[in-house]
Biopython code that builds the backbone (N, CA, C, O; Angstrom):
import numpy as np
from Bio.PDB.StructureBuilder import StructureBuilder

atoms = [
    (1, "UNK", "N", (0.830, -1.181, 0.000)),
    (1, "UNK", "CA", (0.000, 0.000, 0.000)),
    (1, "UNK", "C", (0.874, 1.244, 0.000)),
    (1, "UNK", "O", (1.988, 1.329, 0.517)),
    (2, "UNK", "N", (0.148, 2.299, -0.720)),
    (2, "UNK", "CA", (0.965, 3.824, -0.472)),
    (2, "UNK", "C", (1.257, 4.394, 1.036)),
    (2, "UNK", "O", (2.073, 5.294, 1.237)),
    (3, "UNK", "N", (0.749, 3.973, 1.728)),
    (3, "UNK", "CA", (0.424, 4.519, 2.693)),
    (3, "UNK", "C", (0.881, 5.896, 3.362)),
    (3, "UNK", "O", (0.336, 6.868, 3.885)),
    (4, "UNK", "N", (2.618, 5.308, 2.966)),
    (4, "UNK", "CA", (3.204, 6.328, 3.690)),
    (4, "UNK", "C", (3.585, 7.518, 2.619)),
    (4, "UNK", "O", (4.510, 8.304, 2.822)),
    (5, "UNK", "N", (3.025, 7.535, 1.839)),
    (5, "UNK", "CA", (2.954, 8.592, 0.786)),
    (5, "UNK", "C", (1.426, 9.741, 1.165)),
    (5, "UNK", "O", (1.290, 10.959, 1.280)),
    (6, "UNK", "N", (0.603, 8.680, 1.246)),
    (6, "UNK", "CA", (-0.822, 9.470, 1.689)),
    (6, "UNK", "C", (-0.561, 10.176, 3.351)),
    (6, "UNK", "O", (-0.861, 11.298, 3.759)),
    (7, "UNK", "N", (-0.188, 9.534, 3.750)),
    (7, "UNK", "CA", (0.016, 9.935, 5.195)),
    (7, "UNK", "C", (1.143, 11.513, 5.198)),
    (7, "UNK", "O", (0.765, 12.587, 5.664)),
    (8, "UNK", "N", (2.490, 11.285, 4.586)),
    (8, "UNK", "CA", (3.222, 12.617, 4.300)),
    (8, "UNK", "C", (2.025, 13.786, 3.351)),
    (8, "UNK", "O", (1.932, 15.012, 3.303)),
    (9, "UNK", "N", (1.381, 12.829, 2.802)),
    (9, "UNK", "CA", (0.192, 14.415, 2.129)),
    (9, "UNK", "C", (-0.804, 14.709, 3.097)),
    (9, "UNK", "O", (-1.779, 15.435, 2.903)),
    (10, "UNK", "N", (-0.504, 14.085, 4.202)),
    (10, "UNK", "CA", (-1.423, 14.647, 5.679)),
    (10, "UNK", "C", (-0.654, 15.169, 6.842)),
    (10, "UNK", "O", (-0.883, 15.295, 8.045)),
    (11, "UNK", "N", (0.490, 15.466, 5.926)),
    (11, "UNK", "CA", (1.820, 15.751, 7.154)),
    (11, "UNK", "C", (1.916, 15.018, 8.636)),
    (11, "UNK", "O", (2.158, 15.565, 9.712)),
    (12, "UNK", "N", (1.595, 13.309, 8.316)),
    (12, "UNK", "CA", (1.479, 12.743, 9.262)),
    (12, "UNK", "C", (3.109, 11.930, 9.176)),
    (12, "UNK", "O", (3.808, 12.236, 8.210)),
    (13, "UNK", "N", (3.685, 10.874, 10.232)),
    (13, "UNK", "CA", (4.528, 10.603, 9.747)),
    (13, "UNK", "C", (3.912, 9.107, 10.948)),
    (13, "UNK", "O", (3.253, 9.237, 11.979)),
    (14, "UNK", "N", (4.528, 7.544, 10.194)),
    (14, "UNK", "CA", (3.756, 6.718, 11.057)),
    (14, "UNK", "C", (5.603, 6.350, 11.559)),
    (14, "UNK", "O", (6.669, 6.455, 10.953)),
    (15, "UNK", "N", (5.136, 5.798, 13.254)),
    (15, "UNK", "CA", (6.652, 5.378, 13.675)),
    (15, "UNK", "C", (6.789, 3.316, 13.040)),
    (15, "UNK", "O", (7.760, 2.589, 12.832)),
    (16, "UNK", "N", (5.116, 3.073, 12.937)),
    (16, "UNK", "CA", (5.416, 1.685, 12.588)),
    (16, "UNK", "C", (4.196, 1.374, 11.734)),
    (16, "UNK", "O", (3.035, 1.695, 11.984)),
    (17, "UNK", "N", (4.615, 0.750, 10.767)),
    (17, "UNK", "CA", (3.689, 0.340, 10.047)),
    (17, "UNK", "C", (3.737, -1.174, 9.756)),
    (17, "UNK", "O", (4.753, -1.492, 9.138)),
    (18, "UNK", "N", (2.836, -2.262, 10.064)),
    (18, "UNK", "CA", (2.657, -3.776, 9.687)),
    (18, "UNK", "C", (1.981, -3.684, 8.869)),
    (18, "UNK", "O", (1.246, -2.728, 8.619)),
    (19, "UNK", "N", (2.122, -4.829, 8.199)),
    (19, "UNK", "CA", (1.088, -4.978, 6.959)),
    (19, "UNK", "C", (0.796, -6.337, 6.439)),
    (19, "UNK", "O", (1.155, -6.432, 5.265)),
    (20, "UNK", "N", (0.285, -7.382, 6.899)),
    (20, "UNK", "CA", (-0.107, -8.359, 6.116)),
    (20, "UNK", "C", (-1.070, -8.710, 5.124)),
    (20, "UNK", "O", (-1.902, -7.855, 4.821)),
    (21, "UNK", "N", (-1.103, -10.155, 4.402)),
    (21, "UNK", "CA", (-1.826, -10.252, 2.984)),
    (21, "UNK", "C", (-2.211, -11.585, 3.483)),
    (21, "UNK", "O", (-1.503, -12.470, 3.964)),
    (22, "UNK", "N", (-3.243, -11.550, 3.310)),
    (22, "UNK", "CA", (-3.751, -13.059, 2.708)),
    (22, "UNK", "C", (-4.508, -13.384, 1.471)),
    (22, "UNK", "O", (-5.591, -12.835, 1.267)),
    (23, "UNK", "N", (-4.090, -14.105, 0.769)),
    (23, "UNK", "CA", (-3.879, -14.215, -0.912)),
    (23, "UNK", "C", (-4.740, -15.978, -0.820)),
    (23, "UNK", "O", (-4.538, -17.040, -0.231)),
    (24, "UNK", "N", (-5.967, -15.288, -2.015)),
    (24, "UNK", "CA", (-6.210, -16.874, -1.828)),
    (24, "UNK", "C", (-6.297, -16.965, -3.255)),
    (24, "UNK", "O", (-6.658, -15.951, -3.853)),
    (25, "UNK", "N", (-6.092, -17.765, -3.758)),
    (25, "UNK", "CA", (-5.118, -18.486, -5.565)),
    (25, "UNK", "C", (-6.623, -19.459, -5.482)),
    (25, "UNK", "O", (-7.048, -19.936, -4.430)),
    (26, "UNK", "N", (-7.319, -19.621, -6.897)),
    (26, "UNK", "CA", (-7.725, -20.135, -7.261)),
    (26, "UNK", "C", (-7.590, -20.711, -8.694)),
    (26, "UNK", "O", (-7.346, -20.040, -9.697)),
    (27, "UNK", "N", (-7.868, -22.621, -8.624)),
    (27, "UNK", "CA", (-7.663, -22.799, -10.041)),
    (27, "UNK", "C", (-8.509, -22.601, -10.869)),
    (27, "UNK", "O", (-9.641, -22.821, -10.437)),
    (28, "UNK", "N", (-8.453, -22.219, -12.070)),
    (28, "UNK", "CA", (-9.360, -22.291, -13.131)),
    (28, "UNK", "C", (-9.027, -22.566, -14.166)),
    (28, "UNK", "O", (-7.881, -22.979, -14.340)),
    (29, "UNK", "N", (-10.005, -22.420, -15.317)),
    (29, "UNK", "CA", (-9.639, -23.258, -16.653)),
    (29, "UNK", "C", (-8.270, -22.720, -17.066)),
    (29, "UNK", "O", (-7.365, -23.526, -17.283)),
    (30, "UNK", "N", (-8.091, -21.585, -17.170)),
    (30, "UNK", "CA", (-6.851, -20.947, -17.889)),
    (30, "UNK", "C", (-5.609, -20.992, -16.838)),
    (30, "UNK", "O", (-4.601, -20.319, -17.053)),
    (31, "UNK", "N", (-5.728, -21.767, -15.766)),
    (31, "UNK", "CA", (-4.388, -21.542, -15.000)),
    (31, "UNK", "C", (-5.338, -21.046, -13.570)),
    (31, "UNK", "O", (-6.547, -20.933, -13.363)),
    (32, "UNK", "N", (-4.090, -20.826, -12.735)),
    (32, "UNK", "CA", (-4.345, -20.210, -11.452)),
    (32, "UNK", "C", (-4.512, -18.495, -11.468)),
    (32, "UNK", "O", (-3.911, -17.701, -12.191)),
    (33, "UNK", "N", (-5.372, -18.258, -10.587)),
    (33, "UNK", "CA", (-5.745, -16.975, -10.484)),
    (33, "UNK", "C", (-5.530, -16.541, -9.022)),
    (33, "UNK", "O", (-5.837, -17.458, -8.260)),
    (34, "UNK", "N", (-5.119, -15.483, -8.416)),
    (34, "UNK", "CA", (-5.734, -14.673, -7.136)),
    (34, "UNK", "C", (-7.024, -14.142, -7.874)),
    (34, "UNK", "O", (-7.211, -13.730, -9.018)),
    (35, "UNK", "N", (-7.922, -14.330, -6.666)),
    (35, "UNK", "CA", (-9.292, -13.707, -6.419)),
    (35, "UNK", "C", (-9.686, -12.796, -5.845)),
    (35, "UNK", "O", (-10.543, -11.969, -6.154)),
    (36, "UNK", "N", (-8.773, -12.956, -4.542)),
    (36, "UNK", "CA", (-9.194, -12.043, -2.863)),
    (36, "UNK", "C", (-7.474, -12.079, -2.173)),
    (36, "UNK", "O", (-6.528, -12.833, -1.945)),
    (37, "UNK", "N", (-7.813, -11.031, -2.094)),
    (37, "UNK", "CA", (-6.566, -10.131, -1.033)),
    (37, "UNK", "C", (-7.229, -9.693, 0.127)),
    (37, "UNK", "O", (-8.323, -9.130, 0.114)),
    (38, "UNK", "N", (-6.474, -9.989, 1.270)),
    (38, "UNK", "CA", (-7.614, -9.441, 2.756)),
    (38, "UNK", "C", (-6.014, -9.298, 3.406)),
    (38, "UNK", "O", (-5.033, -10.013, 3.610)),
    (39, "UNK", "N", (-6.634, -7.267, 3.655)),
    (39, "UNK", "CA", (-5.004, -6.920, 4.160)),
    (39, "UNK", "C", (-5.096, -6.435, 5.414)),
    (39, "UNK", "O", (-6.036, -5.658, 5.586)),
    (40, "UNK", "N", (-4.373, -6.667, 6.388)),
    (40, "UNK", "CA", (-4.129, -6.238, 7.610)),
    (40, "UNK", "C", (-3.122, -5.474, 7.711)),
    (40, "UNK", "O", (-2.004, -5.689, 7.242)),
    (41, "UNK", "N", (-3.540, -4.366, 8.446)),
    (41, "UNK", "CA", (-2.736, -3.069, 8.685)),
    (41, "UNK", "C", (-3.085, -2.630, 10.471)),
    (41, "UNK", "O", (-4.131, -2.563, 11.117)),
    (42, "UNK", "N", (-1.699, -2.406, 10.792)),
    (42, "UNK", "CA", (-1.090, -1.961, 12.206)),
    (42, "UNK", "C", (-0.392, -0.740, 11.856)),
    (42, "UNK", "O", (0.499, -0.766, 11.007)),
    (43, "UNK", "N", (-0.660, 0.108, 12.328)),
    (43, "UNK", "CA", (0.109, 1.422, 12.459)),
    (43, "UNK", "C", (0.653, 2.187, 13.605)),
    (43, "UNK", "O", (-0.099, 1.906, 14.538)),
    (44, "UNK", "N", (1.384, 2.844, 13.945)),
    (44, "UNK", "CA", (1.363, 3.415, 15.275)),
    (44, "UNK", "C", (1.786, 4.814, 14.773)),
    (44, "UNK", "O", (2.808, 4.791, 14.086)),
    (45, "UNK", "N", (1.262, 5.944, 14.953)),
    (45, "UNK", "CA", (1.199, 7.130, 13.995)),
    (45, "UNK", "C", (0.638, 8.277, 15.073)),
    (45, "UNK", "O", (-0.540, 8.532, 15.322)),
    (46, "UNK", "N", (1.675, 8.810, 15.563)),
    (46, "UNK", "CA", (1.608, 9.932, 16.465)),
    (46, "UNK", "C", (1.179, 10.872, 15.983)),
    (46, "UNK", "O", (1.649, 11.496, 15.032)),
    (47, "UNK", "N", (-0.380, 11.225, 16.970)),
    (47, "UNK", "CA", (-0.483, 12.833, 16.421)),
    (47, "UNK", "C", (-2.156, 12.514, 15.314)),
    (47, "UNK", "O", (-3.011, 13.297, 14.899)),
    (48, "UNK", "N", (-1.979, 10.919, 15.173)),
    (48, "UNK", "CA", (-3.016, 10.526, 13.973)),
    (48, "UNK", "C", (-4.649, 10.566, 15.164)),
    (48, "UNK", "O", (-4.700, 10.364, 16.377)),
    (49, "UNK", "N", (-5.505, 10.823, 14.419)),
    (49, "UNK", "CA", (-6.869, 10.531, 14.646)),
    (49, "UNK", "C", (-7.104, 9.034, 14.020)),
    (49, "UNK", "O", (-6.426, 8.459, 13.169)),
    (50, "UNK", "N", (-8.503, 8.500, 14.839)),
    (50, "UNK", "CA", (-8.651, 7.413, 14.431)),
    (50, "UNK", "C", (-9.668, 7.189, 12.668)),
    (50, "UNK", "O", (-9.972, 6.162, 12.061)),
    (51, "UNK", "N", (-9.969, 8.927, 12.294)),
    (51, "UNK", "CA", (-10.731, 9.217, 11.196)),
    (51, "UNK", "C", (-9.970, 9.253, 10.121)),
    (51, "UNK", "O", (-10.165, 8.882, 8.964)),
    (52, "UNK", "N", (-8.392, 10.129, 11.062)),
    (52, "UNK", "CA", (-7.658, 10.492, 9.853)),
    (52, "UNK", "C", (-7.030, 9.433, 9.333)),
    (52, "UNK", "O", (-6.662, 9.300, 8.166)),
    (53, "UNK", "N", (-6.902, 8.596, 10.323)),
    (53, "UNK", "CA", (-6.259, 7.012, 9.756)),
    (53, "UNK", "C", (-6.879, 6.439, 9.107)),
    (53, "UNK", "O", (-6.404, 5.863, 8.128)),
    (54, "UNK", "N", (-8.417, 6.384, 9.485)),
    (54, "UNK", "CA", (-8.822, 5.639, 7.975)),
    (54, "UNK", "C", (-9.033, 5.715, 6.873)),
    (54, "UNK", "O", (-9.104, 4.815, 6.037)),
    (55, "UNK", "N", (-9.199, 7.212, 6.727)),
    (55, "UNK", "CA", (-9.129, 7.583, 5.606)),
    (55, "UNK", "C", (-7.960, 7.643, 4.842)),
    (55, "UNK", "O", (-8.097, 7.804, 3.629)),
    (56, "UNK", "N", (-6.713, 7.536, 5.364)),
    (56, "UNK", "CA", (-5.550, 7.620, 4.740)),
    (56, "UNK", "C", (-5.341, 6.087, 4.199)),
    (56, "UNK", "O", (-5.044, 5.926, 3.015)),
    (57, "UNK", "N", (-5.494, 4.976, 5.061)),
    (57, "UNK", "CA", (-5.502, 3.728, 4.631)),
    (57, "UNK", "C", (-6.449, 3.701, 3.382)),
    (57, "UNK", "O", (-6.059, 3.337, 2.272)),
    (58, "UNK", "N", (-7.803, 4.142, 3.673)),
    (58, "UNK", "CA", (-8.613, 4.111, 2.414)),
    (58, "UNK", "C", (-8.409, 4.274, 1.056)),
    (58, "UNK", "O", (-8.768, 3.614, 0.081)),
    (59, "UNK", "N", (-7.529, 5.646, 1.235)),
    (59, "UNK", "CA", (-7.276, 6.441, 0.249)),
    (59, "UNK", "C", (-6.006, 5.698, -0.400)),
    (59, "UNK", "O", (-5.903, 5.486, -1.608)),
    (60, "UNK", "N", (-5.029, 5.323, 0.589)),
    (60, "UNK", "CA", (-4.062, 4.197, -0.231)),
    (60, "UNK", "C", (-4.204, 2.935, -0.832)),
    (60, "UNK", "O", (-3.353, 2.638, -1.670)),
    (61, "UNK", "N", (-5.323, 1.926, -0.522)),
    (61, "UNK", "CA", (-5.807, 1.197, -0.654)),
    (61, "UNK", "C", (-6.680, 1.165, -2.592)),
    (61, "UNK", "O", (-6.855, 0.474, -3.596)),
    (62, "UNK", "N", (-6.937, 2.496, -1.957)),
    (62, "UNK", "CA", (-7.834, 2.898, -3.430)),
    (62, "UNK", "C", (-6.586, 3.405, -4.195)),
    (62, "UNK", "O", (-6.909, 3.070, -5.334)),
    (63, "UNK", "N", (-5.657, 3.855, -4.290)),
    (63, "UNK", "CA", (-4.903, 4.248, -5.006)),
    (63, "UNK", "C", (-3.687, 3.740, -5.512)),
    (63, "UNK", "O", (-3.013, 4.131, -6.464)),
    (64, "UNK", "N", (-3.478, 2.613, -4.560)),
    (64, "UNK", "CA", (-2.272, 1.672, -4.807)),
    (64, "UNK", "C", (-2.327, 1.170, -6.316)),
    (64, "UNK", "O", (-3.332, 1.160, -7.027)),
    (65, "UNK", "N", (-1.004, 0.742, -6.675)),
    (65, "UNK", "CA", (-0.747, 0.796, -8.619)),
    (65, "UNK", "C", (-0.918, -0.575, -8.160)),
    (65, "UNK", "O", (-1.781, -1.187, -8.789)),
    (66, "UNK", "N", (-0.215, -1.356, -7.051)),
    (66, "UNK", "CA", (-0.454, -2.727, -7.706)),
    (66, "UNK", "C", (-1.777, -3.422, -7.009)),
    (66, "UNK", "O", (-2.189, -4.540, -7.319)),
    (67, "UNK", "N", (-2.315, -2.647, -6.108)),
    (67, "UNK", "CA", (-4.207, -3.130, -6.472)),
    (67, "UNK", "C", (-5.053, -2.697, -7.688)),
    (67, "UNK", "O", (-6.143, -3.159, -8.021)),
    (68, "UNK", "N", (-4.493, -1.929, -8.158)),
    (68, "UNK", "CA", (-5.187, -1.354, -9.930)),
    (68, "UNK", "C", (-4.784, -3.272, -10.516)),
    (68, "UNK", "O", (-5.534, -4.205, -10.805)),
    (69, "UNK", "N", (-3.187, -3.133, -10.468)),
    (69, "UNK", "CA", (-3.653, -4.104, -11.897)),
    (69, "UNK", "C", (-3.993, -5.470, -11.663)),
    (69, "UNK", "O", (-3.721, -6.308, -12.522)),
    (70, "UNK", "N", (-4.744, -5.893, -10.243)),
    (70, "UNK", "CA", (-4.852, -7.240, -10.196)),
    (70, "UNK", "C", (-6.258, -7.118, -9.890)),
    (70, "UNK", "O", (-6.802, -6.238, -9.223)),
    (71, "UNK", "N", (-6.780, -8.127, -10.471)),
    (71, "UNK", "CA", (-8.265, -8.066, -11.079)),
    (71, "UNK", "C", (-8.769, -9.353, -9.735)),
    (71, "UNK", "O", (-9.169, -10.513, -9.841)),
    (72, "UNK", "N", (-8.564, -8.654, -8.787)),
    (72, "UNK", "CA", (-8.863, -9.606, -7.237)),
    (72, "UNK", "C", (-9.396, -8.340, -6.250)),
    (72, "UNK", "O", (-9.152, -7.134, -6.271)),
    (73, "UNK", "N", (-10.397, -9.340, -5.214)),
    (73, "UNK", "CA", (-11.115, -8.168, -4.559)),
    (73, "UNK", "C", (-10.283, -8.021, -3.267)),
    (73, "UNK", "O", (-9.734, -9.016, -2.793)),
    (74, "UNK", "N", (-10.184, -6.930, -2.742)),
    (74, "UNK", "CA", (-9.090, -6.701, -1.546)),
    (74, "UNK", "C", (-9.911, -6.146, -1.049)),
    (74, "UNK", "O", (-10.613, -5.176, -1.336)),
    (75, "UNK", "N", (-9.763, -7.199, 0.231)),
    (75, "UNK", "CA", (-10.660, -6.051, 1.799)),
    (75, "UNK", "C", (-9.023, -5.612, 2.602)),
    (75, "UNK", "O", (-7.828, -5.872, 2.459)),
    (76, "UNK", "N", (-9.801, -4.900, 3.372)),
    (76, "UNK", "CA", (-8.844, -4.249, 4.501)),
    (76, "UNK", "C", (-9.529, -3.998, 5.760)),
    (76, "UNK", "O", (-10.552, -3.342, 5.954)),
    (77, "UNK", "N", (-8.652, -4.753, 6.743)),
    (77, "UNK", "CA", (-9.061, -4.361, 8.251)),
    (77, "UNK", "C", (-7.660, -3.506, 8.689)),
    (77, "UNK", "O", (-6.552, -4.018, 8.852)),
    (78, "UNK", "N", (-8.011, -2.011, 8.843)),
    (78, "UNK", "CA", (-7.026, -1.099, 9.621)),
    (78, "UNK", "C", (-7.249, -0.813, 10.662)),
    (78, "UNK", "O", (-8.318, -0.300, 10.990)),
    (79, "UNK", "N", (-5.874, -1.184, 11.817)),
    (79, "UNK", "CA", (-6.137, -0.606, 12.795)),
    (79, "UNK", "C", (-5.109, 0.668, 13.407)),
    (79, "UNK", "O", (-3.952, 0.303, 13.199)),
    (80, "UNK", "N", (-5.121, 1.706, 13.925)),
    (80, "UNK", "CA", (-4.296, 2.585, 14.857)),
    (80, "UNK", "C", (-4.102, 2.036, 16.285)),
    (80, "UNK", "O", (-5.022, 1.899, 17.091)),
    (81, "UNK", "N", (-2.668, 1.704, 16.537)),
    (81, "UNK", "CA", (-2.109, 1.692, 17.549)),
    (81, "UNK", "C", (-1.741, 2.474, 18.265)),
    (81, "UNK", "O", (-0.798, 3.114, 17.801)),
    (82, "UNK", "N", (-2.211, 2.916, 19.781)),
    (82, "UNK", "CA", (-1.892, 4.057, 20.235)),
    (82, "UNK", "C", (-0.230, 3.995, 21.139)),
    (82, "UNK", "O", (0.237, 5.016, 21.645)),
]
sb = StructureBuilder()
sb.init_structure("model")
sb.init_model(0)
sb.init_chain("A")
sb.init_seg("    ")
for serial, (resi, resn, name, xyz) in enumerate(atoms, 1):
    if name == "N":
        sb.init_residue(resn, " ", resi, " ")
    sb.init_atom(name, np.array(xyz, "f"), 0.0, 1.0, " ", f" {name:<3s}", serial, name[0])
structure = sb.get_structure()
C-alpha cells in the first residue's frame, strides 16, 4: 500500500507500520488466479486521529498501482495503535 505517501500528504509521519496479505489463488480453466486479497494493517502514527487514519488507509488502498492491476477483490481491516 501507499500509505506512507498518503500519510506525508497529511503531514502525518507513522513510527510503525505492519502490513499483512492473505492471498487466496484459485484454479481455473486458464491456469491459477488470485481472487481475494484481505489486508491487515497496524500502524502506530503519532499525532493521527482514528478518522484520519482511515481515511488515509482508504485512500491508499484505493490508489495503490499494484491493487489497480490485479483483477482480485481486496478487503482491509485497519487498525491505529496508540
Amino acid at each position: 500500500m501507499a500509505l506512507s505517501a498518503v500519510l506525508g500528504g497529511h503531514n502525518l509521519t507513522a513510527d510503525k507500520i505492519e502490513t499483512s496479505a492473505q492471498v487466496t489463488v484459485v484454479k481455473q480453466e486458464a491456469g491459477f488466479a488470485i481472487t481475494q486479497i484481505h489486508l491487515t494493517l497496524n500502524a502506530t502514527i503519532p499525532g493521527a486521529t482514528e478518522e484520519q487514519f482511515q481515511a488515509a488507509a482508504a485512500e491508499a488502498k484505493a490508489n495503490c498501482p499494484v491493487s489497480k492491476v490485479l483483477n482480485a477483490e481486496i478487503t482491509l481491516e485497519a487498525t491505529l495503535n496508540s
